[in-house]
N, C-alpha and C positions, 0 to 999 in steps of 0.2 A: 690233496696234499698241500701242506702252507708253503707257499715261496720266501719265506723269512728274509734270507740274504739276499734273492734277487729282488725283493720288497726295497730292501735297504740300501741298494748299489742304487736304483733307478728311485729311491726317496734323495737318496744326496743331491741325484743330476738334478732332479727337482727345485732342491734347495740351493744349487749355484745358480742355475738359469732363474731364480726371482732373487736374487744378489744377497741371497743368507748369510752363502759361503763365499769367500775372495778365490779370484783364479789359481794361486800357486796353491794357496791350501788345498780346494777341490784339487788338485793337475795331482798335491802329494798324496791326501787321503784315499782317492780313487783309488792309486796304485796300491796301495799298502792294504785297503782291504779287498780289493779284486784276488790280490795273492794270497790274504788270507780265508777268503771264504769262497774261495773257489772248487773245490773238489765238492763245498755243501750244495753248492748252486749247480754243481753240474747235477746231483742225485735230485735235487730240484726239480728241474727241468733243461734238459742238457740243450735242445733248441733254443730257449730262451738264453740261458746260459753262452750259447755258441754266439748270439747275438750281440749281446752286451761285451762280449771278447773282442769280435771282427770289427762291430760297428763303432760302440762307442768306447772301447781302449786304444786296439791298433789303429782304427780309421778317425778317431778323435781326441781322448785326452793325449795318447802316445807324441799325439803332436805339437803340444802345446811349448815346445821351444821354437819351432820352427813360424809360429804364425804371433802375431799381433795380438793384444788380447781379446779386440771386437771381432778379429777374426775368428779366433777359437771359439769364444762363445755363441758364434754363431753356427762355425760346423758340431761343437756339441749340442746346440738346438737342433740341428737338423738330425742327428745319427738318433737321437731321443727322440725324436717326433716318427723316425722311420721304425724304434723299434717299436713304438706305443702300438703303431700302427699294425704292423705284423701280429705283436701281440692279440690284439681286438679279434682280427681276423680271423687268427689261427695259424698253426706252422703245418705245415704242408709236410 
């Protein structure tokens, strides 16, 4: 099955971490379409899906008031490199 949307969530982080996108744009679009293509991405694959919720919404963009912008970009480097990672692997 195509992961289309979750293609598309993890094309964007793509495209802020090589400076396509500016911080507040990516911090806005993230959120606006994680909420709107969310229920596609769970029939997708809901692990993956879970991942990109936990790691890089709540545990990264959600926080992008609270941190500096080199900081952000670097804990959303980090939640994107851990989900790549899982990804490759496999979900358990």
């Amino acid at each position: 099955m195509k992961q289309l949307n979750i293609e598309y969530m993890m094309n964007m982080t793509k495209e802020y971490l090589e400076g396509k996108i500016e911080s507040f744009a990516y911090n806005l679009d993230f959120s606006y379409e994680l909420e709107k293509r969310f229920k596609k991405m769970r029939r997708e694959d809901e692990d993956y899906c879970d991942l990109i919720y936990g790691f890089l919404y709540e545990e990264g963009v959600a926080r992008y008031n609270e941190l500096s912008e080199i900081a952000f970009k670097k804990l959303v480097h980090k939640q994107y490199n851990y989900i790549k990672k899982i990804a490759r692997e496999g979900f358990c």
